[in-house]
C-alpha positions as CSV (number, residue, x, y, z in Angstrom):
1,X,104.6,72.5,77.1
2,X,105.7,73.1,80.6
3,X,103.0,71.2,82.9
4,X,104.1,72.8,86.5
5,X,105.6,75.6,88.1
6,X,107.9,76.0,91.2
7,X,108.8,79.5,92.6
8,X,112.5,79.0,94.6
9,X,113.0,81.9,97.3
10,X,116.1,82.3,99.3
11,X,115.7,81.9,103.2
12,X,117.8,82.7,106.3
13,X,116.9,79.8,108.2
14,X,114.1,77.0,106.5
15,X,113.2,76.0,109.4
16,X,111.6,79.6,110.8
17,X,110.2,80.5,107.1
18,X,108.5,77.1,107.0
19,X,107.3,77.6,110.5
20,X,106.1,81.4,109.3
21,X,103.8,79.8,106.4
22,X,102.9,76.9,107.9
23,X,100.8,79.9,110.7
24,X,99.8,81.7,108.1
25,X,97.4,78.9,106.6
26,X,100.2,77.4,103.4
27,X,100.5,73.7,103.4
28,X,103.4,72.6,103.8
29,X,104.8,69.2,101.1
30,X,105.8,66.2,103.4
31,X,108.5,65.3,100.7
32,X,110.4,67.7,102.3
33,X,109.1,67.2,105.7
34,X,112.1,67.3,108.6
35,X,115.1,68.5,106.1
36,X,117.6,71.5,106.7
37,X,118.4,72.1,103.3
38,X,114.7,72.5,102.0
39,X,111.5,73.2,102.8
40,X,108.6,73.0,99.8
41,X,105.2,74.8,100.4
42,X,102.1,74.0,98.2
43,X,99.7,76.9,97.6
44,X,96.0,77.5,96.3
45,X,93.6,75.2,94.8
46,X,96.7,75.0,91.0
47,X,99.1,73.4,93.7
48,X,101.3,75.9,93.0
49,X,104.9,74.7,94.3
50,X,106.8,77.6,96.4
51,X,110.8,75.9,97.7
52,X,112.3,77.6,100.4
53,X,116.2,76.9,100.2
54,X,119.0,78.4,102.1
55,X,120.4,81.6,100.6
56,X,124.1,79.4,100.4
57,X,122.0,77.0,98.3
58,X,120.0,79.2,96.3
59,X,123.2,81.0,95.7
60,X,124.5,78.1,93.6
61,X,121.1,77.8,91.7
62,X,121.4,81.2,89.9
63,X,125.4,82.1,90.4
64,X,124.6,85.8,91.1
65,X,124.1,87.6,94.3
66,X,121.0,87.7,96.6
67,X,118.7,90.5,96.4
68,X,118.0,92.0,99.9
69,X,114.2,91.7,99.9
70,X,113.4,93.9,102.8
71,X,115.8,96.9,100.5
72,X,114.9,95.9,96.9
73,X,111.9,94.5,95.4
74,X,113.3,91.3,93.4
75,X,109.8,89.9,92.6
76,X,105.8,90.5,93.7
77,X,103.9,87.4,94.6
78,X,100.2,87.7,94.3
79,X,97.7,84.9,96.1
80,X,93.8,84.9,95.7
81,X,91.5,85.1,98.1
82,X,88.0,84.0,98.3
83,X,86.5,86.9,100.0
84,X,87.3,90.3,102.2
85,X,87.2,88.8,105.3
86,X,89.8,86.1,104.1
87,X,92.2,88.8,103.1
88,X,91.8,90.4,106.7
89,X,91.9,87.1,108.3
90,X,95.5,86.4,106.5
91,X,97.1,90.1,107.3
92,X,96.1,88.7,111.2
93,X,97.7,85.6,110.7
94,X,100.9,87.5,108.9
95,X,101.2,89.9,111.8
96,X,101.0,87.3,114.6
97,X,103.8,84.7,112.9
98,X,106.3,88.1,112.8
99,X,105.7,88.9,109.3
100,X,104.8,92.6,108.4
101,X,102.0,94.0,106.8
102,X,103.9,96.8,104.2
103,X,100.1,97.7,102.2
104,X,97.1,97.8,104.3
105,X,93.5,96.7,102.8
106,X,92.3,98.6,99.9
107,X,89.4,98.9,98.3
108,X,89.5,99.6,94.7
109,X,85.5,98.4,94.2
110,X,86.3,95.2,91.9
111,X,89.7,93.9,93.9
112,X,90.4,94.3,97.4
113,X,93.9,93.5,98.7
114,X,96.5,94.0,100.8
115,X,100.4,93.3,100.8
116,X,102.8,91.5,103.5
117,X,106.4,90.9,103.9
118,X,107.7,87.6,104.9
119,X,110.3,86.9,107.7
120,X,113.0,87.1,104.4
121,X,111.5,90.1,103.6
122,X,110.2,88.6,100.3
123,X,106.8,90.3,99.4
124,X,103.4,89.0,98.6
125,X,100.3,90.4,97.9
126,X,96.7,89.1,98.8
127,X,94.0,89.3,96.8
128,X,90.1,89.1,96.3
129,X,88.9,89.8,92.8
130,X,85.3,90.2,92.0
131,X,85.2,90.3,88.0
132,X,81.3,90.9,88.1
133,X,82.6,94.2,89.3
134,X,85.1,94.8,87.0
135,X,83.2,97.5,84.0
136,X,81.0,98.0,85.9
């Protein structure tokens, strides 16, 4: 049974992308601390692993072409939030590291959310879920 889970994105330049999440609030792994070939972010409360490698590199993980992520949506990646605020609080953050917000806050009663674009163009969503909410 698998016991982790790493998400690999392509990047133009590591050190810019980790520089990007690091002022958005991720934490960033020291393993990979000071390296040019790799960069590893460690997200929510799971540890979720995301690596940022460099499209060359990531290139000769999967043997196919990149995906422009700013033309072509290659993948969705959803983060939870704890509250409202904490989703508007983010979309600040994301706007003043040079990411861009592409789905402003919505409210759809039980989830509120919001979507933003990385400086590779790679697209994540942020979310606050109230289940209490849910059928009701």
């Amino acid at each position: 049974m698998p016991k982790d889970i790493w998400i690999n994105l392509p990047v133009k330049d590591v050190r810019k992308s980790s520089a990007f999440f690091r002022e958005i609030g991720f934490t960033l792994n020291k393993q990979f601390e000071g390296q040019e070939d790799k960069a590893g972010l460690i997200i929510g409360e799971k540890n979720v692993a995301v690596m940022l490698f460099p499209e060359d590199t990531f290139r000769n993980f999967t043997s196919s072409p990149i995906a422009n992520a700013g033309e072509a949506s290659e993948v969705l990646l959803s983060i939870g939030a704890d509250s409202k605020e904490e989703v508007d609080e983010l979309l600040v953050k994301v706007a003043a590291a040079g990411g861009t917000i592409y789905s402003k806050p919505h409210d759809a009663g039980w989830m509120y959310g919001a979507g933003f674009a990385d400086l590779d163009g790679h697209k994540w969503n942020v979310l606050y879920m109230d289940f209490s909410k849910l059928n009701g």
